[in-house]
N, C-alpha and C positions, 0 to 999 in steps of 0.2 A: 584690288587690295584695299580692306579698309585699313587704313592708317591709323585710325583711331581705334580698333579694337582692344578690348583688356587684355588679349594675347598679346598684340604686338607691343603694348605699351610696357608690360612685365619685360618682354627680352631688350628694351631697351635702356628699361631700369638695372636690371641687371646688367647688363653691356658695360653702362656708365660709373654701374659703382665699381665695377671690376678694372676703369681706366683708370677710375681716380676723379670721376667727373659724376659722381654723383650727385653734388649737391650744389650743381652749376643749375642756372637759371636757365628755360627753353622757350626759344623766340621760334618759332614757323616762321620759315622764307618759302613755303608754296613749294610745289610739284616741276619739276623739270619737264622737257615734251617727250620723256621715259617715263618708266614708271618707279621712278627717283625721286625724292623728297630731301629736302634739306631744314636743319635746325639748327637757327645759330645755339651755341651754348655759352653762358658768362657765368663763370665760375665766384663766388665771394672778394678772391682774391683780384677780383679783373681781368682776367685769362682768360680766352675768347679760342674758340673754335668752333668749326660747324661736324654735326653729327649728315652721313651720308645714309638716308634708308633707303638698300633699295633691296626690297624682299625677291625672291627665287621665285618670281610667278609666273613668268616667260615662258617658253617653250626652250631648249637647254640650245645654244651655241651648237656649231657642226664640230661632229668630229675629226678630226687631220685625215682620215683613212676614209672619209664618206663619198661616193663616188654620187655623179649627178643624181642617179636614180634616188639612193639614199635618202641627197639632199631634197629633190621634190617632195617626196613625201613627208621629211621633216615638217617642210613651210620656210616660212619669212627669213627667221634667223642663219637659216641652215646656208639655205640658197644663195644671203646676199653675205656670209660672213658678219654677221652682227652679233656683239659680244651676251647679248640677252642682260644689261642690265648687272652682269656678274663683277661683285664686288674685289672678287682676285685680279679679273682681268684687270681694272683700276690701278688695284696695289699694284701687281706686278709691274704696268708699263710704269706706272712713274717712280718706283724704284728704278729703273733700267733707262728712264729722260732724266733723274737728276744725277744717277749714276755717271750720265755724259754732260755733264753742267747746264742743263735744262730745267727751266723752275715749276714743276708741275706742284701739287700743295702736298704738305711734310704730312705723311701718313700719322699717325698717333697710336693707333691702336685699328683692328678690323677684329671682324668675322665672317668669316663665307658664308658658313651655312646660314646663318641667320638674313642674311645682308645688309650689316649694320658696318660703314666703317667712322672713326671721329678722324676728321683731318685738319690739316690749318684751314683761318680764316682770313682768307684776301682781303677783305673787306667788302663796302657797297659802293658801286658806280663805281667799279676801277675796269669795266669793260670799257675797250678800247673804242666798242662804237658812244658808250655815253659820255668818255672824253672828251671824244673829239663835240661831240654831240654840247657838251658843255664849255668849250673854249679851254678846258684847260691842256690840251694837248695838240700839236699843230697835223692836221690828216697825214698831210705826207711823212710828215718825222715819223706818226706810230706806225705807217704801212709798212715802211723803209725798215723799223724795228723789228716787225713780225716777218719781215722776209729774211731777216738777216736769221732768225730762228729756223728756218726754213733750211738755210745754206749749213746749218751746223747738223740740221735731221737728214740732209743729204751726204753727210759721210760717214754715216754710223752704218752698222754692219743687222742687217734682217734676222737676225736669230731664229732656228725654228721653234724654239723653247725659251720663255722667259722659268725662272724657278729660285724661288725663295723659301725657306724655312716649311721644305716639305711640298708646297703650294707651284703646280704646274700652268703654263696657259701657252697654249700654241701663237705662234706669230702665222696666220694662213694667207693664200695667198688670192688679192682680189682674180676671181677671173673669169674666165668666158660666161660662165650660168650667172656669176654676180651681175656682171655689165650686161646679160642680156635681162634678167629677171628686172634691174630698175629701168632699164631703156623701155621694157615693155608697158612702165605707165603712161605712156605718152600716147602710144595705139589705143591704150582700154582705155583713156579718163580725157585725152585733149579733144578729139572728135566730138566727144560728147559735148563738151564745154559753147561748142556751136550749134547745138540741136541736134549734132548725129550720135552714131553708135558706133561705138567699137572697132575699128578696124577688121575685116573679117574678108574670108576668098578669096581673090587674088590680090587685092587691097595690102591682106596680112601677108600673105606669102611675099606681096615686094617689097612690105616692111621690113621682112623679117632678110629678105637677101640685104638692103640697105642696111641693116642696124651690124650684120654680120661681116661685111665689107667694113665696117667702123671697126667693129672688135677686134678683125684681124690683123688691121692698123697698130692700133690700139695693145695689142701684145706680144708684135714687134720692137715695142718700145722700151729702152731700160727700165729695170725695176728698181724701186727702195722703197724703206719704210715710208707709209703715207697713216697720217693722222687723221685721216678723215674729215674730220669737224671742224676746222680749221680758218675761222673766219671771226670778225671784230664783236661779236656778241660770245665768243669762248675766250679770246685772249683778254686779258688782262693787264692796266699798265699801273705794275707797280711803284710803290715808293721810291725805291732803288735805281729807277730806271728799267728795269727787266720785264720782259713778258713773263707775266704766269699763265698756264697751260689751265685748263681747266676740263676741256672733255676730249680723252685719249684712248677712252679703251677697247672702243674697236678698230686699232690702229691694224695695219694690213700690208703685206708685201705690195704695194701699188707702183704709183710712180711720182715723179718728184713734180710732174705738173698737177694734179691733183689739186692738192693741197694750194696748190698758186690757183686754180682757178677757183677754190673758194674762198679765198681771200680776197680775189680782186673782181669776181665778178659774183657777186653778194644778193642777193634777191631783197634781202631786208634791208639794205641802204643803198644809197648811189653812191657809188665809189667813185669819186671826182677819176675823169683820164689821167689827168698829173699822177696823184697819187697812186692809178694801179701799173703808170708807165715805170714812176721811179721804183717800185717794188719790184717789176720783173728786170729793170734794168739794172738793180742790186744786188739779186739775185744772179743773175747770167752773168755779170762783170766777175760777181767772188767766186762762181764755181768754176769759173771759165770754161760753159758752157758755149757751144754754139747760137746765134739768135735765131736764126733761120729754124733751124729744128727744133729747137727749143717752142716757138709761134706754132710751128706746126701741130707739135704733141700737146702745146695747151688747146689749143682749134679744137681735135679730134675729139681730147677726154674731156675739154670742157663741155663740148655739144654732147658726148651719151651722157655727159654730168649735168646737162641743163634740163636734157629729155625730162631726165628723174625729176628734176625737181618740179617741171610744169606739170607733168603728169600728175606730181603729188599735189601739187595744189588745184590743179582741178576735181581731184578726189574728194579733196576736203572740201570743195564748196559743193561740190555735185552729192557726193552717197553722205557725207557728213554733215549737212548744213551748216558747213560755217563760212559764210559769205567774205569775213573779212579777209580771208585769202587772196579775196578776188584785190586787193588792194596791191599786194603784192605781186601779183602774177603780171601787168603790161611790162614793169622791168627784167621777170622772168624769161618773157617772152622775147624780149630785145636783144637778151643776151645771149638767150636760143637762136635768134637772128643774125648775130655779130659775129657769135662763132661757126655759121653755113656759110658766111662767104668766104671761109679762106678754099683756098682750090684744092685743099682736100679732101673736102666735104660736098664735092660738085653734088654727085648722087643722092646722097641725104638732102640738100639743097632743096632740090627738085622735088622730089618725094613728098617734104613738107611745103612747100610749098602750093602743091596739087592738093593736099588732103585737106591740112588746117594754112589756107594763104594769111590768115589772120594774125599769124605769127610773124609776121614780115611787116605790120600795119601796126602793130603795138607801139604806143606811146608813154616809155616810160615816167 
């Protein structure tokens, strides 16, 4: 998408003078890792928001009635439940998270079609990881905060339908093709990352019984809404003391460890032990959760959640050249490690261990 084009710059002008924001001042804050753009807006009077652009150029979201087949030939979006960038699914969920006293940012004005929406402005550096990052907030106190957010999204109800002022978006539900389509970055992209190739013959084939022995764990397990993105570079600590929510919209019937394993096992920070013990120990006290199975279901969904992520970063340094992945990926790796040895993941264990044993050697 060029951003700068004289089309897109006209539907924004018009957008703005149709809120009330036309003749507010436009700062670029860069491109999100969608194909989102943000710009602060200061108005005369000193009223500040940011405008959210994120134009319709994706391939469209699955539809609730797509069966596997469908969803393969869709592609990406289809297969793993990804919102495609769609600015209703936004609106929608965080009408329906602050509808439940959840501080996601005050809509102001949208557009679907266009993909324009203006919403509040948090401000800068109120992410939870440049807090802490900057002394002004103590690690533990904000984990303990964002898990407490956690225990209020575990007793809300999964809606199949959010619906506002006409404006439809399904709540889907993550599952079998999701968890196996990101598992299977780990086959295509971690091999490689050691000089080999792709998992392939019977290699794949005992990948592929391992990854589904996981899944079928894995969806034995209760379901709730799960926010997917849900980690110290999206929450926000505000002024108030409150977390602000910031990326929600491919939010998905999952499960409630999800979301706890990406908060506490973070590829882009080290998340001190302390702090990711008092989060889940916050967590499991207020829902009065079991611990034992509680460890369990974070082990399972954390390791097809970690697959995904190594996978994805050895993509990005292998077919995309971008090396500095590789930065982040020994911690990735560790915690792909951390979550093999619980005993539920004997098999998986094993598996990677034979394929990529380098995963077990990583030095975060």
């Amino acid at each position: 998408m060029d951003f700068d084009s004289s089309h897109r710059t006209a539907q924004i002008d018009t957008f703005l003078a149709k809120a009330g924001w036309g003749d507010a001042t436009r700062i670029p804050l860069g491109q999100d890792a969608s194909t989102r753009r943000y710009i602060r807006l200061v108005r005369p009077d000193a009223a500040r928001a940011l405008l959210m652009d994120a134009p319709r150029i994706e391939a469209d979201p699955c539809p609730p009635d797509a069966d596997e087949a469908l969803r393969n030939q869709m592609g990406w979006n289809a297969q793993t439940r990804l919102a495609a960038s769609r600015v209703d699914a936004f609106v929608l969920l965080a009408d329906f998270l602050a509808g439940h006293g959840l501080r996601p940012p005050r809509i102001m004005a949208h557009d679907t079609e266009t993909g324009l929406a203006l919403i509040e402005d948090f401000g800068d550096g109120r992410e939870i990881a440049r807090q802490i990052e900057s002394g002004l907030v103590d690690e533990t106190e904000a984990y303990v905060a964002a898990a407490d957010v956690l225990t209020r999204i575990d007793g809300l109800p999964v809606p199949l339908n959010l619906e506002r002022g006409g404006e439809v978006w399904p709540i889907l539900e993550f599952d079998r093709l999701a968890l196996a389509t990101n598992a299977d970055l780990y086959a295509d992209w971690l091999p490689p990352q050691a000089g080999g190739g792709p998992l392939e013959g019977k290699q794949r084939a005992r990948w592929e019984a391992e990854r589904d022995a996981l899944i079928q764990q894995a969806m034995a397990f209760p379901r709730g809404l799960t926010l997917r993105d849900f980690h110290a570079e999206n929450l926000l600590w505000l002024e108030d003391g409150q977390i602000g929510l910031l990326d929600f919209q491919d939010a998905v019937k999952g499960w409630d460890v999800w979301d706890m394993a990406m908060l506490t096992q973070d590829a882009r920070r080290a998340v001190s032990p302390e702090a990711a013990e008092a989060a889940i120990s916050h967590y499991v006290n207020t829902t009065g959760k079991d611990r034992a199975a509680f460890d369990e279901r974070l082990a399972v969904i954390g390791a097809l959640n970690a697959l995904r992520i190594a996978g994805v970063f050895a993509r990005l340094m292998i077919r995309d050249g971008k090396p500095r992945y590789g930065l982040f990926q020994p911690r990735q790796l560790s915690i792909l490690a951390r979550n093999l040895s619980h005993p539920a993941l004997e098999g998986m264990a094993a598996f990677v261990r034979e394929t990529t044993p380098f995963v077990f050697e990583a030095k975060p």
